[in-house]
N, C-alpha and C positions, 0 to 999 in steps of 0.2 A: 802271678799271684802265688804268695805261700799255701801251703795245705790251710795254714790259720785262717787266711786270708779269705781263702774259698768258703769256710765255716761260715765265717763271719759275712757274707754273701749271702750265703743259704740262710740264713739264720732271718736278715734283712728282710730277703726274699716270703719267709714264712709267716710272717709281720702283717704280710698285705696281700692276703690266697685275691684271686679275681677271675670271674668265673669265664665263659668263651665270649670272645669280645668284647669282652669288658678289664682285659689283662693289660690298661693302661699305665698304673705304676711299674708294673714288672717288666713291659715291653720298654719303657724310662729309664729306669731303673740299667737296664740290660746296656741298653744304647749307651750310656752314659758313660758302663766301664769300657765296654768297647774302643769307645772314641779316646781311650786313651792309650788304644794298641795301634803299634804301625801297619793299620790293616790296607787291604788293597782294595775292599768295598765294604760298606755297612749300607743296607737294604732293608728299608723300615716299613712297615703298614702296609698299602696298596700296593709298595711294589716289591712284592715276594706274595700277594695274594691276586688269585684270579677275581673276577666279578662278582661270578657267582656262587654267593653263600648262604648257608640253611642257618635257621636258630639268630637271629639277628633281633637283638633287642630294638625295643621302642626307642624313638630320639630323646626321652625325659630322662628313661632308664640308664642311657648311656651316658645321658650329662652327669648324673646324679655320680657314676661312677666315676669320671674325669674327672670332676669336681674331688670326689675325698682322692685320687690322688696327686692332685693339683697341692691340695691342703696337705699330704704326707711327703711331698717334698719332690716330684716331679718336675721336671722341667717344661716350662709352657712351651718352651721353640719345639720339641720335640714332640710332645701332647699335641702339636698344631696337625703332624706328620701323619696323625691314627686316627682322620676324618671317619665318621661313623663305626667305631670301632672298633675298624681294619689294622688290629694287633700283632704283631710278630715279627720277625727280624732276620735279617741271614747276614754272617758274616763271611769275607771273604779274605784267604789270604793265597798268596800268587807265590810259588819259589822254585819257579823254573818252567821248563818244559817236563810234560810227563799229565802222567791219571788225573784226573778231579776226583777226587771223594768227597763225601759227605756224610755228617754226621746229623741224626735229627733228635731232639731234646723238643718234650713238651713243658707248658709254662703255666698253665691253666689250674684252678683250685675249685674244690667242690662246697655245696649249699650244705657244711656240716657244723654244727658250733664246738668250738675246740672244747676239752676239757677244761677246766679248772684247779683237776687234780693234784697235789703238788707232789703226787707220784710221777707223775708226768711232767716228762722233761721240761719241753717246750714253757709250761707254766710256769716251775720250779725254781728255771735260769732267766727267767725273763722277757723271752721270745714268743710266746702264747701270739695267736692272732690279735692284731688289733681291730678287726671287719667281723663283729660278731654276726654267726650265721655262716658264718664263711672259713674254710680250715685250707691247708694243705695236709689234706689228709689219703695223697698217695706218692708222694716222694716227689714231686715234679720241681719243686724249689731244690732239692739238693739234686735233680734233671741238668737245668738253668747253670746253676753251680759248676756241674762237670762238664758242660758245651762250655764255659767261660775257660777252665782249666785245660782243657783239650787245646784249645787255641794256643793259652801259654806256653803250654811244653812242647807244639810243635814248632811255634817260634822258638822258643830257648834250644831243641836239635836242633833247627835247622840252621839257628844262627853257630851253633857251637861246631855243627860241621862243617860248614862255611870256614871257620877260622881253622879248622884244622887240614881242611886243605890246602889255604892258602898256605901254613905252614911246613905243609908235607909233601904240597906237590901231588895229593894221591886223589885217591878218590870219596866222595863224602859219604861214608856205609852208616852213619849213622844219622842224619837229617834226612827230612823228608825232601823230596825233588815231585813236582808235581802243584796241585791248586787245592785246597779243603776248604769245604762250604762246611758251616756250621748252621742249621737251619734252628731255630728255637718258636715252634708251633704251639699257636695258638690254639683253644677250643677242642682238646681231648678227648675229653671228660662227654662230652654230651658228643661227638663222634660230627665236630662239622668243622674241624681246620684241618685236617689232613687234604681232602678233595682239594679246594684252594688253593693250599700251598704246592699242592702236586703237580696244577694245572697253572700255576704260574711262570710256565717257561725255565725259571731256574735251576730245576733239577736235570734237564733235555739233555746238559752233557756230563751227569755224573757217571763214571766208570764203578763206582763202588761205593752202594751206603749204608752205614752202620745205624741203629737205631739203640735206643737204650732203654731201660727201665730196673729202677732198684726192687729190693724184696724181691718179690711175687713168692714168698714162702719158701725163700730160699736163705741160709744163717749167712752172718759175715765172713767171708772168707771163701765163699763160694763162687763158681762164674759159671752159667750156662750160655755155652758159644754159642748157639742156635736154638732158638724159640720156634716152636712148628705148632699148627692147626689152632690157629687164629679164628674163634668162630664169627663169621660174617653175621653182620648185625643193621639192625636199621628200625629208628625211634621213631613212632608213631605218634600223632596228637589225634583223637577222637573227640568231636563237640558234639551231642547231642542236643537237640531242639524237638522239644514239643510243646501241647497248650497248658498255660497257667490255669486254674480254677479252685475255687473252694472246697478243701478236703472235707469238708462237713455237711455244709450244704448244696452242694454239685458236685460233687466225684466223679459224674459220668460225665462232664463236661469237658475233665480234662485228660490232657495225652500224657503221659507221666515218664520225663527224661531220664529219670534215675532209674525206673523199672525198667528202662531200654539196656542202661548201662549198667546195671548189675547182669539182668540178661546175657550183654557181651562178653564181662566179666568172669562168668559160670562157664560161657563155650567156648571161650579163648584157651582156657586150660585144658579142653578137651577134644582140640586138635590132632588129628593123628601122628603117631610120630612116622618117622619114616625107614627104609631098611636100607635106604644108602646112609647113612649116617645120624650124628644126634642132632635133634633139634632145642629150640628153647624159645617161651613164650613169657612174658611176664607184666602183669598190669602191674605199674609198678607206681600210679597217684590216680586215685579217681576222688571227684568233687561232683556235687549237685547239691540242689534246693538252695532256698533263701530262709524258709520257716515251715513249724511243723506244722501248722494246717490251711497249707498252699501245697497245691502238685507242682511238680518242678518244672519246671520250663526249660530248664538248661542243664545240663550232666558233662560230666566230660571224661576222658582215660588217656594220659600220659602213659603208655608204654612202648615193648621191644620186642621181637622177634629174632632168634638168632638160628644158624644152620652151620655146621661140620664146613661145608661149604659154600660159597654165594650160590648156588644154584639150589640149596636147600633152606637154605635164607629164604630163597623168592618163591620156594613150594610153602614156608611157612607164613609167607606176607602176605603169598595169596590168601588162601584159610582164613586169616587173620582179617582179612578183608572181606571175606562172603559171611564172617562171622557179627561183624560190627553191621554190616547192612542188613542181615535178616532180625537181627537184635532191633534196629531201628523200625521194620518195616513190620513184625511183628506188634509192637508197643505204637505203631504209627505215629511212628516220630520220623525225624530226620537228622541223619547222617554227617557229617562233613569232616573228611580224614585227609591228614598233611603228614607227609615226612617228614620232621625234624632233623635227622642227620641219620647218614648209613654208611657203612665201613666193608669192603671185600675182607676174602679170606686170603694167606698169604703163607707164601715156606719161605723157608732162608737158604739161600744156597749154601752146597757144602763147601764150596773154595774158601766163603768167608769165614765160615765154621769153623773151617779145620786150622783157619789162622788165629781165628780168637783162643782155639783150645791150644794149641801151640803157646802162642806168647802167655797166657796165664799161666800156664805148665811150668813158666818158665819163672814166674812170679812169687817172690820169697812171703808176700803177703796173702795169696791164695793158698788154699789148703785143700781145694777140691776145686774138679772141672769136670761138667756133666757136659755132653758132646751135644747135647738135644733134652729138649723137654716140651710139655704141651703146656699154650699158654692158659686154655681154658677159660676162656675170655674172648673180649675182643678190643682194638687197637685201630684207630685211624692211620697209625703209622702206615697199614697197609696201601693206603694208596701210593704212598712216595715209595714204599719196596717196588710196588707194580709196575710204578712207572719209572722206575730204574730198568726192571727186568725188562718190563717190554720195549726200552730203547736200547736193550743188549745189553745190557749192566748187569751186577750183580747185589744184594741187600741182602741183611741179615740184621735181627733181633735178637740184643745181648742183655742177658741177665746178670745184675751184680749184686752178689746178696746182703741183706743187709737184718740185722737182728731189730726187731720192732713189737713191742710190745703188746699193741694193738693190732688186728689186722688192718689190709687197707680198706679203705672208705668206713674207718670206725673213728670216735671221737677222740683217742688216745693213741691215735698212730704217728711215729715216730721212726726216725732213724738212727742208724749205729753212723755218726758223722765219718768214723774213720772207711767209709765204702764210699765216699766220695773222691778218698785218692787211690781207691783202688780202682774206680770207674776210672778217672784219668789214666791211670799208667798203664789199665790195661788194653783201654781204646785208644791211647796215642800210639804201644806199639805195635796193634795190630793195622793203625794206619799207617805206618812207617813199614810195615811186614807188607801189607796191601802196595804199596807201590813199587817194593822191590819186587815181588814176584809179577808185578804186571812189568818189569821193567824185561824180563826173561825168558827165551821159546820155553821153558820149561814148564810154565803158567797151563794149569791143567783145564780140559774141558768142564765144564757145568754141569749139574747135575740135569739139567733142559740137553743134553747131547749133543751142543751145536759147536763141539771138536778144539774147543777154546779158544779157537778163533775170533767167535760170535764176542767171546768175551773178555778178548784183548783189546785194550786202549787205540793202541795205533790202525786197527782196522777201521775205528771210528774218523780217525783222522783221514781216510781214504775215503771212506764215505761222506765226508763231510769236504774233501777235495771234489770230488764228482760232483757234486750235488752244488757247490757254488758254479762249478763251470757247465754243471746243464742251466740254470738261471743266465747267465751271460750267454750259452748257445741259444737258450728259447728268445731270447729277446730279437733275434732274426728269424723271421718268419721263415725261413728258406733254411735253417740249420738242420741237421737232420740229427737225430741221437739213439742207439742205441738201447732202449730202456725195456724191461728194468733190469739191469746189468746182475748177474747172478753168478754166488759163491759155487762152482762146480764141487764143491769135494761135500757141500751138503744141500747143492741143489735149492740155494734160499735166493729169492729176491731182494738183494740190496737198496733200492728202491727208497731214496728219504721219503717220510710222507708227502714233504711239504714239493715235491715236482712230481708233475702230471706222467702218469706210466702208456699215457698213449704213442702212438708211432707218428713223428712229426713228418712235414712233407720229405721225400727226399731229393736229392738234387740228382740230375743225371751224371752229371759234371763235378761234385765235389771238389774241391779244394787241393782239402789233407784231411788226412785221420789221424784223430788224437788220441795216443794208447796213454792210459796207466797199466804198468804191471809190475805185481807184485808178487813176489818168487817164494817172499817168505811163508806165504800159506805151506808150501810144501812141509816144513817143521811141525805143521800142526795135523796132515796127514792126508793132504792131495790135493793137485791142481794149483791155478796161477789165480788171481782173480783181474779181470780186466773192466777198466773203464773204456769206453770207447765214443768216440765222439766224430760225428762226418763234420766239416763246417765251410760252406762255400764262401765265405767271405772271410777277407784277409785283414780284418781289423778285430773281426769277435777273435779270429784265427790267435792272433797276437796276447791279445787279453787273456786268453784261457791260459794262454801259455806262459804267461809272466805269473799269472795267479797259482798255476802250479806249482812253477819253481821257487814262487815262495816259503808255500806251504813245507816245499819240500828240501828248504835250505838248508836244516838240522842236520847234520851228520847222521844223527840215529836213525831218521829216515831214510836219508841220501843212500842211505850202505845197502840196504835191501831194496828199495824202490827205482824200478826203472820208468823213465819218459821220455816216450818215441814220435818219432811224427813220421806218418807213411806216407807219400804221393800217391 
């Protein structure tokens, strides 16, 4: 797509805000252009989300919403795909061997009613929301926009380096080499499609994920390579229930739910803070009564609690929670408190940082690169950072600035369009930067200390070589294995989750022993790392060993990877 092209996207996109699972048009919408890219997977609904999700509307509420995007021009085959709400998308495109990366864009729109202004762009040019009640009013349609453009441009490198080697004979320095997942997540805004989309398997083998978000009060032409101190958050729903009676003539009859919940109200803000870091508490919708002279029956408090980090999150959820029960048991009522969605705290590594500030630096449309900032807030994205990092990966949260009239989550917020191709150019070459330098021993260590190793690509591929051929060793009772095979130069357990770290029986008699070794650790600063495998039976024996030499046909492997077999 042109830069116009992506406008005119974003613009569509803003048309029709839709709030967490309920992002039926736009998940439509998305699929639509998609399927007319040579892509090598598109992943709709259920599957790019786990099971288990918070904040799920009622089955009327969710028709009601399929329905107007039915009516705005959706496709029903696709509409069929987002059974109970299950919104969002992952593309996929394949161009060789090498990294997976990933990039995550949210899609979701908030309960705001856009302006009317005709200061106001969106109203002005004709693009105002048409879902009154409902805005995009924090940039996640011109989000949408640049996950669609990112795909573009790493097709059009990769295809244009493609042609210029076949031309030159040399080699392709400027296409991507490697796999990019584009994840476009649902349910932001209220903090309950990050977890899902995290825990749907699909992230398991990203080596590097980028995350994005425009503004956050930063002007056009600006890029913050790394967003740090993400405060950990998590939305509370409080129902009070007590007894109805005549405010006139029986008062003492009844339990009065509103005097519970102003109660809570008053000592929720009165929570201590804490000296490991900031916290933050906010009621942020309280309802009760039906009429003024009825005692209330029923009250309620819609809010958050947020902590510096998850751990001060949960000193404030706790609080938060001895506060809403002595509030209920005070006023003798009762209680009944649900999580609606919660989000961890998260850094961004420096490898990715220091690439994003690199390639802006390099960017005739940027005008400034801050190395880090805090986000001051909080972000679902953190789950998919996490669950990058903690399967050895590396994530990072980029900011691209965008001049907006209104702030975010106000009625007049707006974007500067042209920070939609400066999202694209500057996440495409930092993902084209991302894989050459995982392609390199010079790929430095993490700022986690685990020697770069941890968080180079092809280690992954070793551990994902062991870890198929301990499943084919387990499946003989009598195989014996090694486990959990460990990186000596930093003393870590290799260990996939998904194989059992216990000592299988061993055989007196063995077979052969199946080594991997891998020499290239020494580049990164000590030791060999070995797989090792006893296996007395000469058919698993065969099998591991053809599964090996698969994995390890690549040249790029072959060079540094040895495979032995000892009697």
């Amino acid at each position: 797509m042109t830069r116009a092209d992506l406008v005119t996207l974003r613009r569509d996109l803003h048309q029709h805000p839709e709030p967490a699972w309920r992002e039926f048009y736009t998940t439509a919408r998305l699929v639509d252009e998609l399927e007319t890219r040579d892509l090598d997977g598109i992943y709709i609904g259920p599957e790019v989300l786990d099971d288990n999700r918070r904040g799920v509307p009622d089955d009327e509420e969710i028709a009601t919403w399929r329905a107007r995007a039915e009516q705005a021009g959706a496709r029903e085959d696709i509409l069929e795909q987002l059974p109970g709400g299950q919104t969002g998308v992952c593309a996929v495109i394949e161009c060789g061997p090498g990294p997976t990366v990933g990039l995550r864009v949210d899609i979701d729109g908030l309960p705001i009613t856009e302006s009317m202004d005709n200061e106001h762009h969106p109203a002005s040019e004709g693009f105002r929301s048409k879902t009154e009640g409902h805005m995009h009013a924090c940039g996640h349609d011109a989000h949408a926009a640049i996950g669609v453009g990112v795909l573009d441009a790493i097709i059009e490198t990769t295809n244009a380096g493609a042609e210029e080697t076949q031309q030159e004979a040399g080699n392709n320095e400027t296409g991507f080499t490697g796999t990019l997942k584009v994840f476009f997540q649902p349910g932001e805004e209220q903090i309950v499609g990050g977890k899902p989309m995290a825990a749907s398997g699909r992230l398991d083998d990203i080596d590097a994920l980028f995350a994005v978000h425009v503004g956050l009060d930063h002007p056009s032409g600006e890029v913050v390579a790394g967003i740090d101190d993400f405060l950990a958050v998590s939305h509370f729903e409080a129902e009070f229930t007590g007894m109805p009676a005549h405010a006139g003539a029986r008062p003492e009859d009844g339990d009065n739910a509103v005097q519970a919940m102003a109660t809570a109200v008053q000592n929720l803000y009165a929570i201590p803070r804490h000296t490991d870091g900031a916290t933050r508490v906010n009621a942020g919708v309280v309802s009760g009564g039906t009429a003024t002279n009825i005692i209330p029956e029923h009250a309620s408090i819609n809010g958050e609690v947020r902590g510096e980090t998850t751990k001060l999150m949960e000193y404030t959820e706790s609080k938060a929670t001895q506060v809403l029960e002595s509030a209920a048991t005070m006023h003798n009522c009762e209680v009944e408190m649900t999580t609606a969605g919660r989000a961890p705290s998260a850094t961004s590594d420096d490898i990715l940082a220091n690439i994003v500030a690199e390639v802006a630096s390099d960017n005739d449309n940027i005008d400034s690169v801050m190395r880090s900032d805090d986000l001051g807030g909080s972000e679902d994205a953190t789950f998919l950072m996490r669950r990058v990092q903690q399967n050895g990966g590396v994530a990072a949260y980029i900011g691209v600035g965008t001049d907006h009239p209104g702030g975010h989550h106000t009625d007049t917020f707006d974007i500067d369009e042209a920070s939609i191709g400066h999202g694209v150019e500057i996440l495409t070459n930092a993902i084209i930067t991302t894989e050459t330098k995982l392609n390199t021993p010079e790929w430095e260590g993490s700022q986690n200390g685990l020697n770069g190793l941890i968080r180079h690509y092809e280690y992954r591929w070793f551990a994902e070589i062991a870890n198929e051929a301990a499943i084919i060793a387990s499946a003989n009772p009598l195989a014996a294995t090694n486990w959990p095979p460990v990186n000596p130069a930093a003393n870590i357990p290799t260990t996939p989750t998904s194989v059992s770290n216990e000592n299988r029986i061993v055989s007196p008699n063995p077979l052969s022993r199946v080594v991997i070794t891998a020499p290239m650790i020494d580049r990164f600063g000590g030791g060999e790392l070995h797989y090792s495998f006893t296996v007395i039976n000469q058919s698993w024996r065969v099998q591991i060993l053809h599964l090996m030499r698969d994995w390890l046909r690549f040249p790029r492997y072959a060079s540094h990877t040895a495979l032995s077999v000892a009697n």
